[in-house]
C-alpha positions, 0 to 999 in steps of 0.5 A: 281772381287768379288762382295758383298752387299745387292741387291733386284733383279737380273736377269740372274744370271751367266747363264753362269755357267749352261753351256748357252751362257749368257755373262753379267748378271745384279743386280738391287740395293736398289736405283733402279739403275741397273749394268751390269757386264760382267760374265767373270770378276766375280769370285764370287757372295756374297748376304746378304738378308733383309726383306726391301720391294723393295720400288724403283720398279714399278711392272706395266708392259707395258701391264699392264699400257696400259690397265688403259690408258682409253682415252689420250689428249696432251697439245699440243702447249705448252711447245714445243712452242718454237720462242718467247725467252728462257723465261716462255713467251714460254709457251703462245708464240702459243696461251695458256694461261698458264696451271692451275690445272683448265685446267687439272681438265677441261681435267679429267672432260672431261673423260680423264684419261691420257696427253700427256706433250709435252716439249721442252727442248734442247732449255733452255738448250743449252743457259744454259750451256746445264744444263736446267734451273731449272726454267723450270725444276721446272714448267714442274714438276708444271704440272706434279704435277697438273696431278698427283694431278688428278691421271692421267696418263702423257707420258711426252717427248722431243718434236720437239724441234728447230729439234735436234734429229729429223732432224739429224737421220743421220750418221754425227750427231749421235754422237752429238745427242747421246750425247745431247740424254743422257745429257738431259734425265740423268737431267729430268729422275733424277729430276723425278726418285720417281714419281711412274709408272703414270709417263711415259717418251718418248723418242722423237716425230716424227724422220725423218726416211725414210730407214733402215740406219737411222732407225739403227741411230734411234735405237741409239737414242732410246737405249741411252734413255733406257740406260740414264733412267735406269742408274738414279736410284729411280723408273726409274730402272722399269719405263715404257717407250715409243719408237717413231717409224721410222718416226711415221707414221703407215707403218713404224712401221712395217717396220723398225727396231728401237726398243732398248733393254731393260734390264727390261723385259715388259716394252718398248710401241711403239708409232706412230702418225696418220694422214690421210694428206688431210682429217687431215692436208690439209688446201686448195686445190692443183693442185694434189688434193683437200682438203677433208671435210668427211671420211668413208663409210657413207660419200663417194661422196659427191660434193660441188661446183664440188668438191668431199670432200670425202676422198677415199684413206683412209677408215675404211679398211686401219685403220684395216690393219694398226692397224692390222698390229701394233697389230701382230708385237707389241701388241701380242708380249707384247708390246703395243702400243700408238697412240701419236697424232691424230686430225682432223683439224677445217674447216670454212664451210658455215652453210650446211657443217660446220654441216656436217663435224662437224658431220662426225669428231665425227664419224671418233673419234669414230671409230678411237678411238674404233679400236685403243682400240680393237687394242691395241693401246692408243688413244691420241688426239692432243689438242691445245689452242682453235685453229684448233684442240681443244676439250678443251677450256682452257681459260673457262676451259670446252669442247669446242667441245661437239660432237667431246668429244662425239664421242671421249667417246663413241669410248673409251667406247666400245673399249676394249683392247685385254689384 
């Protein structure tokens, strides 16, 4: 095989010829696509050279986009929502009124600089012909655009989806999500490909990982991601991705192994989610413990009713010791890390307690917010529409929560990267 043509960039060039062991060698072309070329199939290598800039490359490395990353928010309960139909009645089946470029200047003006896009895609697809309709298509685009038009940054993926991906991370399903993996994300990442780096694809949302077999099946999952994105030319040669990791959840991220190879260098996040169950998410009590009401060091034993409210299992030193831990196997190893999800469920409290919650929630969002950063972790808060967990109020197009905003900003302010 010879090969010729005019080419930007190429990696690894025949290493194999200085006497390494390099058995492929890849050339990223005018388009931004990149080709992977076995070394012992070549016999020669001609380049033309031109003055043409590289115009199809993003420069911006992970680290690089982690850092302009200043405070993040979902759209959550949204785009991902599907049940109602098939239809753009999805869009407000959970509560939304549909997303205008108000609701996005809303969240800009807030002080967010950067969304997470929530979408289900899976859904229109499979009762289109597994082409997503272009439709759908063209009104996630719609909001994307509204971001862009902000300068935001968005983290735009494939959300739970009816379950696909993330509740099949098993060896008889693997072939089939691969494939559904690639045929979906070959149409978004296409249909996006010249949107430059503030455009961040994700690869899933919360895959049901819980050992090492399925973390292998993961990787899969994931490598077909990377491999789709790249293959589809434009800016998506170089465009930064984001890697869900085994179950989202903070213990398992460095715990298993799910991180797939990327033939661009320093361009791979790591995300995980971050919910401290009986203080986030528990809405009554159980037979095996209550529902707690306040978290961290000032707030510890506090009894309503005979009941402690306070949240003992999870303190300020279990978020240093997982951060830590994410920040020594990710972050100081040049890759960062996004905290995707994070929120603290509303409460109807009598007048006594509901201050002091909302109180306590303002100072968990400050702290967890300022540590994520000193990690360097991007901090990303799950926002729903004027529900149990939103700080935006969409329908008046304004903060709806002004101490939890405030705790959020100043948790952003002082915390700062270590890149």
């Amino acid at each position: 095989m010879r090969i010729r043509g005019l080419f930007l960039a190429v990696c690894a060039i025949c290493a194999h010829l200085n006497g390494s062991a390099q058995e492929h060698f890849y050339v990223w072309q005018k388009d931004g696509s990149v080709t992977q070329f076995d070394v012992a199939d070549v016999d020669s290598i001609t380049f033309s050279m031109s003055d043409e800039p590289a115009e199809m490359e993003l420069k911006m490395t992970a680290t690089q986009l982690a850092s302009k990353m200043f405070l993040a928010c979902n759209i959550g309960n949204t785009f991902e929502s599907v049940g109602c139909s098939t239809t753009s009645s999805n869009e407000s089946c959970w509560g939304s009124p549909k997303i205008t470029q108000q609701i996005i200047d809303a969240y800009k003006e807030a002080g967010f600089n950067t969304v997470r896009i929530p979408v289900a895609w899976n859904t229109y697809a499979e009762a289109n012909g597994g082409v997503i309709p272009e439709w759908w298509m063209k009104r996630i685009q719609e909001v994307v655009d509204y971001c862009m038009k902000d300068d935001l940054y968005v983290l735009l993926n494939i959300h739970w989806d009816g379950g696909w991906l993330e509740r099949h991370v098993e060896a008889a399903s693997q072939s089939s999500v691969n494939k559904t993996q690639e045929n979906l994300w070959g149409q978004i990442a296409s249909h996006f490909k010249n949107y430059d780096e503030h455009l961040v694809f994700c690869s899933a949302n919360e895959p049901d990982t819980e050992n090492d077999e399925q973390a292998a099946i993961l990787k899969t999952y994931h490598q077909t991601f990377v491999n789709t994105v790249r293959a589809t030319g434009g800016y998506n040669g170089t465009r930064c991705l984001v890697i869900q990791c085994a179950g989202t959840a903070a213990d398992k991220a460095v715990q298993y192994d799910y991180m797939p190879t990327d033939i661009v260098p320093n361009r791979l996040l790591m995300e995980f989610h971050y919910y401290p169950y009986t203080y986030a998410l528990m809405e009554e009590d159980a037979d095996w413990g209550p529902a707690h009401w306040f978290w961290g060091k000032d707030y510890q034993n506090i009894i309503v009713d005979g009941v402690n409210r306070s949240c003992s299992w999870h303190t300020e030193e279990t978020v240093i010791s997982e951060f830590s831990a994410i920040k020594a196997k990710f972050v100081d190893k040049g890759i960062p890390v996004v905290m995707g999800e994070f929120a603290i469920m509303n409460r109807e409290l009598s007048a006594e307690w509901q201050e002091k919650f909302e109180e306590c929630r303002a100072a968990y969002y400050y702290f967890l917010t300022k540590t994520a950063k000193n990690y360097g972790i991007v901090p990303v808060l799950w926002d729903t529409p004027n529900g149990s967990k939103s700080v935006i109020d969409r329908d008046k197009c304004t903060v709806g929560n002004q101490k939890a905003m405030e705790g959020l900003l100043k948790g952003a302010n002082e915390g700062v990267y270590p890149f």
